[in-house]
DSSP file (Angstrom, degrees, kcal/mol; ACC not computed):
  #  RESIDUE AA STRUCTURE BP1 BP2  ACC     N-H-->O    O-->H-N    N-H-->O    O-->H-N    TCO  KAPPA ALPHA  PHI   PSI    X-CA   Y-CA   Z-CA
    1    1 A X              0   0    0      0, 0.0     2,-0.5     0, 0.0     0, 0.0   0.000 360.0 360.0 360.0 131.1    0.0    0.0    0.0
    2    2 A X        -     0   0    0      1,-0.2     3,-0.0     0, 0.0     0, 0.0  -0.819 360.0-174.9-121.6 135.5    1.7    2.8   -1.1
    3    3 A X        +     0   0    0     -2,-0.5     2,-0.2     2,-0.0    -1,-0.2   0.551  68.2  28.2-104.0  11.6    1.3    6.4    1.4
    4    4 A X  S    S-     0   0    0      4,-0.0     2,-0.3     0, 0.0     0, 0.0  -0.907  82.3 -96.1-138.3 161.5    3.2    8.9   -0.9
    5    5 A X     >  -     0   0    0     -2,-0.2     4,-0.7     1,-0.1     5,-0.1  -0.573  27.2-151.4 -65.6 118.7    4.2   10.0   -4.3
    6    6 A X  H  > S+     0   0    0     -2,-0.3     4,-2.5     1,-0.2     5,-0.2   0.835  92.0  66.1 -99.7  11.3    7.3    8.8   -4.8
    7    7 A X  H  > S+     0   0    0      2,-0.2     4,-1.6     3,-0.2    -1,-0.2   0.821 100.9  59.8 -71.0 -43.4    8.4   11.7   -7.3
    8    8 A X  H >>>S+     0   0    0      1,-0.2     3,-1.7     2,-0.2     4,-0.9   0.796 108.3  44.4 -60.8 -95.5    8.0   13.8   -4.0
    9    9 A X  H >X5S+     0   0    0     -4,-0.7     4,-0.6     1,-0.2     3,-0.5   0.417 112.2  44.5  29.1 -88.6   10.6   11.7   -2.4
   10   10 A X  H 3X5S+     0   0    0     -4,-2.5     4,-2.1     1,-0.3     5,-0.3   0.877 116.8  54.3 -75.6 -34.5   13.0   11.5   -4.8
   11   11 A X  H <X5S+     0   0    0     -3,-1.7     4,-0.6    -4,-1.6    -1,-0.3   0.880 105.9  48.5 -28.4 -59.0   12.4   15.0   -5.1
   12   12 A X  H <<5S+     0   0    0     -4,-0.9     4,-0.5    -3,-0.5    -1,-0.2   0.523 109.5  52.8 -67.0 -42.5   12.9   15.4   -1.9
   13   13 A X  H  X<S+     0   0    0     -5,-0.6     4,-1.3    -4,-0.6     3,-0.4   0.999 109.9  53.2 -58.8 -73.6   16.3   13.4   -2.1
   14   14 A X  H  X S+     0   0    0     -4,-2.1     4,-1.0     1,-0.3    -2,-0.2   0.404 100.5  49.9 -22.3 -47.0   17.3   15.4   -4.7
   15   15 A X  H  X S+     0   0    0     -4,-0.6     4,-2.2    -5,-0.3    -1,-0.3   0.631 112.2  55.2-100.8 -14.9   17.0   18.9   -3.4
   16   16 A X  H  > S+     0   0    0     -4,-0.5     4,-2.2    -3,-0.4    -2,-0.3   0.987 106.4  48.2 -91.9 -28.4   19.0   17.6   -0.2
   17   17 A X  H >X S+     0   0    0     -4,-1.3     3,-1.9     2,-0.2     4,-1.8   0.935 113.7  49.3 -41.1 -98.0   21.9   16.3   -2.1
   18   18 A X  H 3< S+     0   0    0     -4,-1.0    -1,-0.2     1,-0.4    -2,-0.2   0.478 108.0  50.8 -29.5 -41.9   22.1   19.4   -4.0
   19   19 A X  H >X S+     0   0    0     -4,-2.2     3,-1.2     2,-0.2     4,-0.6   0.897 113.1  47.0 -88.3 -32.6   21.9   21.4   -1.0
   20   20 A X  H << S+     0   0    0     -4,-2.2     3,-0.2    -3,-1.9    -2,-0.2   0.867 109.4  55.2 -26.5 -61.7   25.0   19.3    0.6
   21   21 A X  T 3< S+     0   0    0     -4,-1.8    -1,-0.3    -5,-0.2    -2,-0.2   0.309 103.4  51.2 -87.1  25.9   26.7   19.6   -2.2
   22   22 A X  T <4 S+     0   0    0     -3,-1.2    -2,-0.2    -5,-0.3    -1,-0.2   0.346 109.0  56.1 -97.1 -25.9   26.4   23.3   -2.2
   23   23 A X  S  < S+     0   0    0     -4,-0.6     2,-0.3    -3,-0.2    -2,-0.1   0.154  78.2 129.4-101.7  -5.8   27.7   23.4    1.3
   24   24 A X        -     0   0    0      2,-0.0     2,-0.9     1,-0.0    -3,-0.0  -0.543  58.6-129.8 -97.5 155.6   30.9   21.6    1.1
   25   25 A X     >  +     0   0    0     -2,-0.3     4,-1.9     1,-0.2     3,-0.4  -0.753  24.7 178.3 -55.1  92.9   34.3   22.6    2.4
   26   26 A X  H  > S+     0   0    0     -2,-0.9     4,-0.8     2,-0.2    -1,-0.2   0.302  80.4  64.4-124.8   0.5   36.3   22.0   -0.7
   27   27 A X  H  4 S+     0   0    0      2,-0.1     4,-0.3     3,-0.1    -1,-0.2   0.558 109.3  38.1 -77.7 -23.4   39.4   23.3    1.4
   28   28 A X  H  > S+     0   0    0     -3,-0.4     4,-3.4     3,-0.2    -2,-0.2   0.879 117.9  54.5 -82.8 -53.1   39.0   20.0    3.9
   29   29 A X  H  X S+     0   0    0     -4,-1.9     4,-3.4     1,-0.2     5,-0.3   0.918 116.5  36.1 -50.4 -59.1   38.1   18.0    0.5
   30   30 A X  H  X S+     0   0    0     -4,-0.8     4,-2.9     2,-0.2     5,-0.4   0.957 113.4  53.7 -30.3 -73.8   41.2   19.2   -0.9
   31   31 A X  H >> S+     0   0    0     -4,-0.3     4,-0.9     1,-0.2     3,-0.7   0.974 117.0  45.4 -48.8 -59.3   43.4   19.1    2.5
   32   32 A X  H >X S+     0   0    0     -4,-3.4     4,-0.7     1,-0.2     3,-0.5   0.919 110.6  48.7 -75.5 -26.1   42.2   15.4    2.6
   33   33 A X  H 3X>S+     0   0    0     -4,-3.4     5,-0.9     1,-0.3     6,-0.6   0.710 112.9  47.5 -62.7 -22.6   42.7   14.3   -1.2
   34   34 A X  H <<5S+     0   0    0     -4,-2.9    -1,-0.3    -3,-0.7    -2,-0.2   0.584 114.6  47.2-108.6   0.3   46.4   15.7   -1.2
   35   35 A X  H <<5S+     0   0    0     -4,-0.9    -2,-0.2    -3,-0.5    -1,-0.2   0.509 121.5  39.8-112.3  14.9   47.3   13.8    2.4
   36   36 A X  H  <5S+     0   0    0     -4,-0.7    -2,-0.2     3,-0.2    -3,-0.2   0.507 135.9  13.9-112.5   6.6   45.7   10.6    1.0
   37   37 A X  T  <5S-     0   0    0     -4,-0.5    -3,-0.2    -5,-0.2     3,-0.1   0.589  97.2-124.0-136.2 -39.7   46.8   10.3   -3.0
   38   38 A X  S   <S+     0   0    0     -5,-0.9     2,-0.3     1,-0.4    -4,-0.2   0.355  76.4 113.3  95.5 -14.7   50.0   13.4   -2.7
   39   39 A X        -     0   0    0     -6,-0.6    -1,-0.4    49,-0.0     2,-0.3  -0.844  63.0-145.1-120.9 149.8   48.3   15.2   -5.5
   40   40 A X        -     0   0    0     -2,-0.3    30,-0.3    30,-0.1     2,-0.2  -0.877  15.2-149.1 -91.2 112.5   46.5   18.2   -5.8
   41   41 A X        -     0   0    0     -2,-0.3    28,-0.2     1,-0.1    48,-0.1  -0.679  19.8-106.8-127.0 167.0   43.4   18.8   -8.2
   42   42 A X        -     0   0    0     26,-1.8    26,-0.4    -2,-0.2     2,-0.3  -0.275  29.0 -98.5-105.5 174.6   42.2   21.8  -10.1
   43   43 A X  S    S+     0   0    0      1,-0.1     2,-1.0    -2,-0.1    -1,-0.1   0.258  99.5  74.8 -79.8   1.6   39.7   24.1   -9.8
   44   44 A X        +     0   0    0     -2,-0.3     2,-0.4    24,-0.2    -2,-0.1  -0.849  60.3 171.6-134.9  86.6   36.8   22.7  -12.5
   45   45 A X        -     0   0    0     -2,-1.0     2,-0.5    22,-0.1    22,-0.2  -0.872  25.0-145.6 -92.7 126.1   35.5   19.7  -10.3
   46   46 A X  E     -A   66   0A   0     20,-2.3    20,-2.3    -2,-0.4     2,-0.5  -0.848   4.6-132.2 -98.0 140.7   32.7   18.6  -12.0
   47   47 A X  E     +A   65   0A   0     -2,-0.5    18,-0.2    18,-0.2     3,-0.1  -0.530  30.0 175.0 -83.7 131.9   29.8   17.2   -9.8
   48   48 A X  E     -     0   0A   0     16,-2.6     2,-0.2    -2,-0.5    17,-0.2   0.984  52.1 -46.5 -70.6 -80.1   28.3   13.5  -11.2
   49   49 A X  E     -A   64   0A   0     15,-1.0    15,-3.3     2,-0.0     2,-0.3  -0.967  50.7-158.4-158.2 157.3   26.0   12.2   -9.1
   50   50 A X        -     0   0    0     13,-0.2    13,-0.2    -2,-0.2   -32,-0.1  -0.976  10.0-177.5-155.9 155.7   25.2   11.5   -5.2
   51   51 A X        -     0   0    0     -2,-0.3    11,-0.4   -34,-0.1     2,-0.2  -0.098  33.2-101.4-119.8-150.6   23.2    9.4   -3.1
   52   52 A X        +     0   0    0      9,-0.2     9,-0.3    -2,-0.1     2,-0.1  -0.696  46.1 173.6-130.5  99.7   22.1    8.4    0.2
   53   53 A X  E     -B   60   0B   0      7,-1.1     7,-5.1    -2,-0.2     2,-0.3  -0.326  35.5-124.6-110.2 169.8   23.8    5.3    1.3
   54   54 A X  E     -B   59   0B   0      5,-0.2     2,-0.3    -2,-0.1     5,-0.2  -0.682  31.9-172.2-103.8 172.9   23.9    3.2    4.6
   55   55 A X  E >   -B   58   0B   0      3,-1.4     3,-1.7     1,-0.5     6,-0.0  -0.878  67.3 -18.3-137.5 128.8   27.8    2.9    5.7
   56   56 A X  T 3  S-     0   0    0     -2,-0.3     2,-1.7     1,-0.2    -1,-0.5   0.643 136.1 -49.2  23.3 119.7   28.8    0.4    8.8
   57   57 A X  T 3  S+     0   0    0     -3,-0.2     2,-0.2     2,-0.0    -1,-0.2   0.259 117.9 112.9 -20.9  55.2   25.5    0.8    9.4
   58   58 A X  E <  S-B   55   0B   0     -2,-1.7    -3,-1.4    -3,-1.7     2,-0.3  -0.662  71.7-102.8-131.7 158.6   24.9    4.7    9.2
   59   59 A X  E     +B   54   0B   0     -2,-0.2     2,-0.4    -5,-0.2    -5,-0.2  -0.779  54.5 169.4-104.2 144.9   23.1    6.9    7.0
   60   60 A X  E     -B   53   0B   0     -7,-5.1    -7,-1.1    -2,-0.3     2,-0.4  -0.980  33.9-123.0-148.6 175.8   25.8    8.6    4.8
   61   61 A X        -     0   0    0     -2,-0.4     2,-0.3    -9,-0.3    -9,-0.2  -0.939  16.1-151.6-113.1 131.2   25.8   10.6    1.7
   62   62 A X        -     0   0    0    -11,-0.4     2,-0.3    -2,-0.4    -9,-0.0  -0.578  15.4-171.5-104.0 155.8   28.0    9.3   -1.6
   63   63 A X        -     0   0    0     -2,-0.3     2,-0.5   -13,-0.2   -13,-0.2  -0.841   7.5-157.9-176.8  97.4   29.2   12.5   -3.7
   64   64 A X  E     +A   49   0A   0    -15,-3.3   -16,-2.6    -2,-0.3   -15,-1.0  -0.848  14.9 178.9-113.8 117.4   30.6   11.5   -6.8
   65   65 A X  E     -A   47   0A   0     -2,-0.5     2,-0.6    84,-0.3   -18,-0.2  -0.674  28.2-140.3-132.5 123.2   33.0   14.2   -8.5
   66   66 A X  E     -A   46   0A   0    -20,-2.3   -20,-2.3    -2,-0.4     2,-0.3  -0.964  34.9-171.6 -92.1 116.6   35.4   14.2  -12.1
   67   67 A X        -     0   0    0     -2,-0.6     2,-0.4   -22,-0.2   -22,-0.1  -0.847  13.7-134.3-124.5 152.8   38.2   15.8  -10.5
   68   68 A X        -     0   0    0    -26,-0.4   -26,-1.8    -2,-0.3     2,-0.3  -0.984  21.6-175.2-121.3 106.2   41.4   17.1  -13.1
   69   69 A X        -     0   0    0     -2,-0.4     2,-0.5   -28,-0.2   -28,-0.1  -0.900  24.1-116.8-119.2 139.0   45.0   16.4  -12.2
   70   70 A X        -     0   0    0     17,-0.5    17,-2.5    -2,-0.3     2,-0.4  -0.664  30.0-165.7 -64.6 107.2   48.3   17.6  -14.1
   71   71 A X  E     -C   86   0C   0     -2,-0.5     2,-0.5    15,-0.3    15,-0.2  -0.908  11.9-170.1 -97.7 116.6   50.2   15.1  -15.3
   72   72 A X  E     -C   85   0C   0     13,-1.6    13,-0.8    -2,-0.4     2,-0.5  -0.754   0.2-173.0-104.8 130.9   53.8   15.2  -16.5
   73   73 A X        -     0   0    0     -2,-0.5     2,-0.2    11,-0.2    11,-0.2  -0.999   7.0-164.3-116.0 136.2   55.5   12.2  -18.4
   74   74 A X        +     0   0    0     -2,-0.5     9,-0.7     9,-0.3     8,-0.4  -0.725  24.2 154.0 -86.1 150.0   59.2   12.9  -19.0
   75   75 A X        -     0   0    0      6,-0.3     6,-0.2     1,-0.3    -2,-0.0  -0.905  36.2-118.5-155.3 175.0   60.5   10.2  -21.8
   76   76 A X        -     0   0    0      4,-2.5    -1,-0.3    -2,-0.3     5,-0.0   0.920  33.2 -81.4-130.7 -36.7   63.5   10.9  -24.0
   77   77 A X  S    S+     0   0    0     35,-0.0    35,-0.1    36,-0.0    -1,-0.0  -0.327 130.9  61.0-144.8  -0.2   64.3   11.4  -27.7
   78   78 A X  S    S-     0   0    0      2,-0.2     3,-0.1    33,-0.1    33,-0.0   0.376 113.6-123.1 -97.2   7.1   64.4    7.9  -27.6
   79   79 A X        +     0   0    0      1,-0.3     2,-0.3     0, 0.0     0, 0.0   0.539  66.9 136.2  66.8  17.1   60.8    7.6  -26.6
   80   80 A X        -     0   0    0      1,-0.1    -4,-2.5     2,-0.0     2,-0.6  -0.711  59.9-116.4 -85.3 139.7   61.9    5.6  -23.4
   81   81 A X        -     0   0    0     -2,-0.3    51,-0.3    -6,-0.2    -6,-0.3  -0.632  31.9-178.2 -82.8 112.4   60.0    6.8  -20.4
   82   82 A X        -     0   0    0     -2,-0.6     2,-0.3    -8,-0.4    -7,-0.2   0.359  64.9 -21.6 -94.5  17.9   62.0    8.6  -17.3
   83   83 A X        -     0   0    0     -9,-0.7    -9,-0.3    48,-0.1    52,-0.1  -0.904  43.2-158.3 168.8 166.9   59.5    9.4  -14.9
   84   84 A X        +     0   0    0     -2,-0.3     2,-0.3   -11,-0.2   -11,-0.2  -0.376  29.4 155.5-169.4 115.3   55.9   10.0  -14.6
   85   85 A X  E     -C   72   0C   0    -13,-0.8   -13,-1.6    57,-0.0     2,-0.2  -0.848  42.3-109.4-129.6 138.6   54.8   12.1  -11.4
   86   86 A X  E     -C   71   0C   0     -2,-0.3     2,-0.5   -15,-0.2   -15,-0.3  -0.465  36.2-135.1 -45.9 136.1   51.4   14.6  -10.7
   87   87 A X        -     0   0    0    -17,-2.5   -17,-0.5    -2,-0.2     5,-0.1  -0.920   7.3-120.1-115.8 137.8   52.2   18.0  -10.6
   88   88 A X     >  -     0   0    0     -2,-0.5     4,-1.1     1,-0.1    -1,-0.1  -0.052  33.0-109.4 -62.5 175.0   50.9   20.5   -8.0
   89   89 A X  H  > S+     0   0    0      2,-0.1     4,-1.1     3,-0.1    -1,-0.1   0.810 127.6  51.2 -64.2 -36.2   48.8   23.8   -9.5
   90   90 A X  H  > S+     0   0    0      3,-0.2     4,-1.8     2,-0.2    -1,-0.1   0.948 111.5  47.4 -64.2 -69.3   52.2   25.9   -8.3
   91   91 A X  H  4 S+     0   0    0      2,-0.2     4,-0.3     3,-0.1    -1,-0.2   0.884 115.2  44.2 -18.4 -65.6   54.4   23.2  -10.4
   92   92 A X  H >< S+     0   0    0     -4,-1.1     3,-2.3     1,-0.3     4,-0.4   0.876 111.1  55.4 -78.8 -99.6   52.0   23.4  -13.6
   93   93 A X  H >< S+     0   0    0     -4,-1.1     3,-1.0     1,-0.3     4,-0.3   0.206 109.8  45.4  -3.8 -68.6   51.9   27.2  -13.3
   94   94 A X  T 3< S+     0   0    0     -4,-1.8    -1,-0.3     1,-0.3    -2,-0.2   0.447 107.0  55.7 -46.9 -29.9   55.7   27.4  -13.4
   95   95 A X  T X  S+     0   0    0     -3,-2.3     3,-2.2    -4,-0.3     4,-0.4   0.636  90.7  80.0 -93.0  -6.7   56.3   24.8  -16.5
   96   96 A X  T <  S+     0   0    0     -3,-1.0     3,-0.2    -4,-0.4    -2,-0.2   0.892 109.1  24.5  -9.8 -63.6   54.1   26.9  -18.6
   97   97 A X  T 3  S+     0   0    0     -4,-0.3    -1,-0.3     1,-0.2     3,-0.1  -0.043 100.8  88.5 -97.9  24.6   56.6   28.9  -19.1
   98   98 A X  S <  S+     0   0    0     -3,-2.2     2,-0.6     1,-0.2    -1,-0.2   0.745  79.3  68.7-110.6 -33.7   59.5   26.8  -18.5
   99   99 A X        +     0   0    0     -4,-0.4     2,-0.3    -3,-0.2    -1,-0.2  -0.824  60.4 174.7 -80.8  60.3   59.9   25.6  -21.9
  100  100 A X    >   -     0   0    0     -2,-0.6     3,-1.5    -3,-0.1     4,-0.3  -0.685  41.8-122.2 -86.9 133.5   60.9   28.1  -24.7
  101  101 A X  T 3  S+     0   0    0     -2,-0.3    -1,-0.1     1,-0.3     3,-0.1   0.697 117.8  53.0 -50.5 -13.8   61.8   27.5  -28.6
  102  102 A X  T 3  S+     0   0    0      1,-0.1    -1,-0.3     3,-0.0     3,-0.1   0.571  98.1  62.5 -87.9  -9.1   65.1   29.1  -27.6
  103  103 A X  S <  S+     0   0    0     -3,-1.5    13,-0.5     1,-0.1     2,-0.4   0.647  95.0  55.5 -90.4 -54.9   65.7   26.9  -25.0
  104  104 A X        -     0   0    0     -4,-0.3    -1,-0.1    11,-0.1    11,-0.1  -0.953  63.4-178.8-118.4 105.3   65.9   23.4  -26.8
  105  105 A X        -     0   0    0     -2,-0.4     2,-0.4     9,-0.2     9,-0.4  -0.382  23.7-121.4-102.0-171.0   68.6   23.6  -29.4
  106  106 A X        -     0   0    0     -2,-0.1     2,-0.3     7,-0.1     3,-0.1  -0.880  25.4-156.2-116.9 159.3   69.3   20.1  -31.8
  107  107 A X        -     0   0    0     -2,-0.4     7,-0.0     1,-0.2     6,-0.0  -0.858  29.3-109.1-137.1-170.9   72.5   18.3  -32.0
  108  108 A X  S    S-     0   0    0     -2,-0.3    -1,-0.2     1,-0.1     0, 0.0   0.904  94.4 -28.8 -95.9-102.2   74.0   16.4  -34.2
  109  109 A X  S    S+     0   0    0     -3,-0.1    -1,-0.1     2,-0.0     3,-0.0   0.574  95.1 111.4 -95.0  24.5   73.9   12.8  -32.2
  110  110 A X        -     0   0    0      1,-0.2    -3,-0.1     2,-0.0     0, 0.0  -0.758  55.1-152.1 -59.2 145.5   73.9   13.4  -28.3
  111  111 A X        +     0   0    0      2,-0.1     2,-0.4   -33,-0.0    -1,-0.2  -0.252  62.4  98.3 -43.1   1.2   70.6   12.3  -27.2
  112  112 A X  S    S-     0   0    0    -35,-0.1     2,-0.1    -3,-0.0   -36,-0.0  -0.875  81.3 -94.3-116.5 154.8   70.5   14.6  -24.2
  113  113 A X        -     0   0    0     -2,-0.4     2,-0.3     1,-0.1    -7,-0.1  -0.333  31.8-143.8 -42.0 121.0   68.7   18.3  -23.9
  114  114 A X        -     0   0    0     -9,-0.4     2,-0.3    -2,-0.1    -9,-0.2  -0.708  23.6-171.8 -61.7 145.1   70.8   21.2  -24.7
  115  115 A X        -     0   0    0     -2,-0.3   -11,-0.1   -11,-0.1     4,-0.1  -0.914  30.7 -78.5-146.4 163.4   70.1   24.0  -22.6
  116  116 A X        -     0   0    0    -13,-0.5     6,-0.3    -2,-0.3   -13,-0.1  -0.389  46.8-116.5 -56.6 151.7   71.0   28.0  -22.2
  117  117 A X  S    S+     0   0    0      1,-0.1     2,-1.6     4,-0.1    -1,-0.1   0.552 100.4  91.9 -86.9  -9.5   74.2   28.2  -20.6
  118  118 A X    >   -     0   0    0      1,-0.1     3,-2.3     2,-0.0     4,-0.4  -0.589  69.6-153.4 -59.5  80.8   72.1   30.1  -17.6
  119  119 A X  T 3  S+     0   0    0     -2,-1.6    -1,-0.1     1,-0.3    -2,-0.1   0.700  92.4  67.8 -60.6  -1.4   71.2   26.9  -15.2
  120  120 A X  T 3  S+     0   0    0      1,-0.1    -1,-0.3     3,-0.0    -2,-0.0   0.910 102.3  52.9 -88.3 -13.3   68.0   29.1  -14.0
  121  121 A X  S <  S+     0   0    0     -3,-2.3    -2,-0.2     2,-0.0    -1,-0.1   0.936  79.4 102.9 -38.6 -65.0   66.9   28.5  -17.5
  122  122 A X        -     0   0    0     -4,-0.4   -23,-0.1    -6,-0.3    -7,-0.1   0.156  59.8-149.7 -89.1 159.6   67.1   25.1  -17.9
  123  123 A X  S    S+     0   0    0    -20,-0.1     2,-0.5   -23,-0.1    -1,-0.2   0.127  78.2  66.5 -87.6   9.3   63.9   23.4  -17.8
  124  124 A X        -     0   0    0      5,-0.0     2,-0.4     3,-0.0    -2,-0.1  -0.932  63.1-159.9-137.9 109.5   65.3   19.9  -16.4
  125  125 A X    >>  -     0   0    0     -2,-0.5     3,-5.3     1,-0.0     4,-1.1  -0.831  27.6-125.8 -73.7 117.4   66.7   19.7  -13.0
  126  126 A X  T 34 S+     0   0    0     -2,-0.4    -1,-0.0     1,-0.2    -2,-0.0   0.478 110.2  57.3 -68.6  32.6   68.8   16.9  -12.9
  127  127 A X  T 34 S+     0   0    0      2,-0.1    -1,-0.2     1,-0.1     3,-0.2   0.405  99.7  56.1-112.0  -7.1   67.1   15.6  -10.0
  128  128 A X  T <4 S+     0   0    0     -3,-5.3    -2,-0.2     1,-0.1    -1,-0.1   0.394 108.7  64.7 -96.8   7.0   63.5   15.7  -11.9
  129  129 A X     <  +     0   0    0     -4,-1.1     2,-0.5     2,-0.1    -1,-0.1   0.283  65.9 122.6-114.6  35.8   65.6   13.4  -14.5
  130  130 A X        -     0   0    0     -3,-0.2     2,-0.1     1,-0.1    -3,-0.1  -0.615  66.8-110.2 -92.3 146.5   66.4   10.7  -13.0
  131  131 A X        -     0   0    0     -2,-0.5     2,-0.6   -48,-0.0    -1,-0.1  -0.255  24.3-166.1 -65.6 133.6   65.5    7.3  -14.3
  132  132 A X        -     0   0    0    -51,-0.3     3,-0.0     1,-0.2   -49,-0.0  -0.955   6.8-160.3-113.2 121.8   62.8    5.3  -12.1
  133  133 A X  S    S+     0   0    0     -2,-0.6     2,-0.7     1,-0.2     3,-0.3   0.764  86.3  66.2 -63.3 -22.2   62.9    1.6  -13.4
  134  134 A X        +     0   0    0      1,-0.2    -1,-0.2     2,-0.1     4,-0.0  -0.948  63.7 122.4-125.8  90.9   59.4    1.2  -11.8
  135  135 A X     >  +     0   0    0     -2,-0.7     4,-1.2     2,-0.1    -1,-0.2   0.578  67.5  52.5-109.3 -67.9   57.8    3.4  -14.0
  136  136 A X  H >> S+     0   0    0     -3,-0.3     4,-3.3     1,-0.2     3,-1.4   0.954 115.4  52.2 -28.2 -60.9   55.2    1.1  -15.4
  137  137 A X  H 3> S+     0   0    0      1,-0.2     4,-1.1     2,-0.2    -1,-0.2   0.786 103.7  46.5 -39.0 -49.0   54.6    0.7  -11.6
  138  138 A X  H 3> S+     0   0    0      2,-0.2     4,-1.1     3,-0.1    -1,-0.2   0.504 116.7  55.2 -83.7 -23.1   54.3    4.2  -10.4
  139  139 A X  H <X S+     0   0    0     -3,-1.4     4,-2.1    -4,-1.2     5,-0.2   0.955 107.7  47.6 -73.7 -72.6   51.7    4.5  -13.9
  140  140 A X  H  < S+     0   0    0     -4,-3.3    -2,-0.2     1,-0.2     4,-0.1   0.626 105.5  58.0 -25.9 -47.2   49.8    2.0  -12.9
  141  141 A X  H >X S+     0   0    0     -4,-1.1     4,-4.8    -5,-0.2     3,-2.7   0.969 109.1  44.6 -27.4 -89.4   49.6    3.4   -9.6
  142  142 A X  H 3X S+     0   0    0     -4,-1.1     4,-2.5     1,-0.3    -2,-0.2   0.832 107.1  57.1 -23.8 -74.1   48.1    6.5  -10.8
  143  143 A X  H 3X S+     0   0    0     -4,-2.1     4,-1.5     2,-0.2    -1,-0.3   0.388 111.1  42.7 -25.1 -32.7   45.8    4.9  -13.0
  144  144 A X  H <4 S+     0   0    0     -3,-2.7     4,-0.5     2,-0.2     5,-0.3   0.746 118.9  49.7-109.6 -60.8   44.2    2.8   -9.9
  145  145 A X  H >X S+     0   0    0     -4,-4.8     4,-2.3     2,-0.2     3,-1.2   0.879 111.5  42.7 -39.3 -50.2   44.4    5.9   -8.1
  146  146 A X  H >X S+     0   0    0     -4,-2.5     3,-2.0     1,-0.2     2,-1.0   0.999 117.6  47.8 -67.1 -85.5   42.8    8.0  -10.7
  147  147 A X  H 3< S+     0   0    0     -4,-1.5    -1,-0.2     1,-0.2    -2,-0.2   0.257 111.4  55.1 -79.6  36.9   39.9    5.1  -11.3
  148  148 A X  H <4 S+     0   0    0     -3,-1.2    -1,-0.2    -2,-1.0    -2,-0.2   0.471 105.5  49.8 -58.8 -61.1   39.7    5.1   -7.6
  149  149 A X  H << S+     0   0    0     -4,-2.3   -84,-0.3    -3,-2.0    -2,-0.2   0.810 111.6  44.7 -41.3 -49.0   39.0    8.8   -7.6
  150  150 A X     <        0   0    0     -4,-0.9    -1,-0.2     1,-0.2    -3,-0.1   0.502 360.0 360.0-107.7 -13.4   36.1    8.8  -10.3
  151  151 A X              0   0    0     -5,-0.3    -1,-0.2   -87,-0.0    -2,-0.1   0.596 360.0 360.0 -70.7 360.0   34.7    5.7   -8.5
């Protein structure tokens, strides 16, 4: 026997999710995403969907978010991959510009970057160049993090 509409309800559902997710801290959200994953995510979160779920047996609210992270792969002019790390919003901001046509000359066979003879120029610190054998790994990582995230 049914004692409501259940278009009120979900109605009803509906307008309190919305108003939840109008209401959130996105400076805590933040603060907890970069001390559980190390990465930082940028400013055009799009909102999915959210529900009302039980958890250990509690009423909780699910909030499901497409969040956008900077990723850098380093590889080199042999197309072998040296690294591939998230980059903060301060990071990304900073290689915009880091990278100038003037910057990266060619040689004849050396395989390594040439750079201005200024070392605040150059765009490679050799400490961001260092070869990680567990590369795959550290992708893979990412990847499970990342469809972790979107879950």
């Amino acid at each position: 026997m049914k004692v409501t509409d259940s278009d009120v309800i979900q109605m009803g559902e509906k307008e309190l999710i919305e108003a939840i997710t109008g209401d959130l801290d996105w400076e805590a959200i933040e603060k907890i995403f970069k001390n559980k994953y190390h990465l930082g995510f940028q400013e055009d979160i799009e909102y999915k969907n959210g529900d009302i779920v039980v958890h250990n047996n509690q009423i909780a609210y699910k909030l499901n978010f497409d969040v956008r992270i900077s990723l850098s792969v380093l590889f080199d002019r042999k197309g072998e991959c040296l690294t591939v790390f998230a980059l903060t919003d301060e990071q990304e901001k900073n290689q915009k510009d880091s990278i100038s046509p003037g910057s990266i000359q060619q040689s004849g066979t050396d395989d390594r970057l040439d750079m201005n003879d200024d070392p605040s120029e150059n765009t490679l610190v050799e400490s961001e160049v260092e070869v990680n054998e567990n590369v795959s790994q550290m992708a893979s990582k990412i990847a499970d993090m990342i469809s972790e995230i979107n879950q």
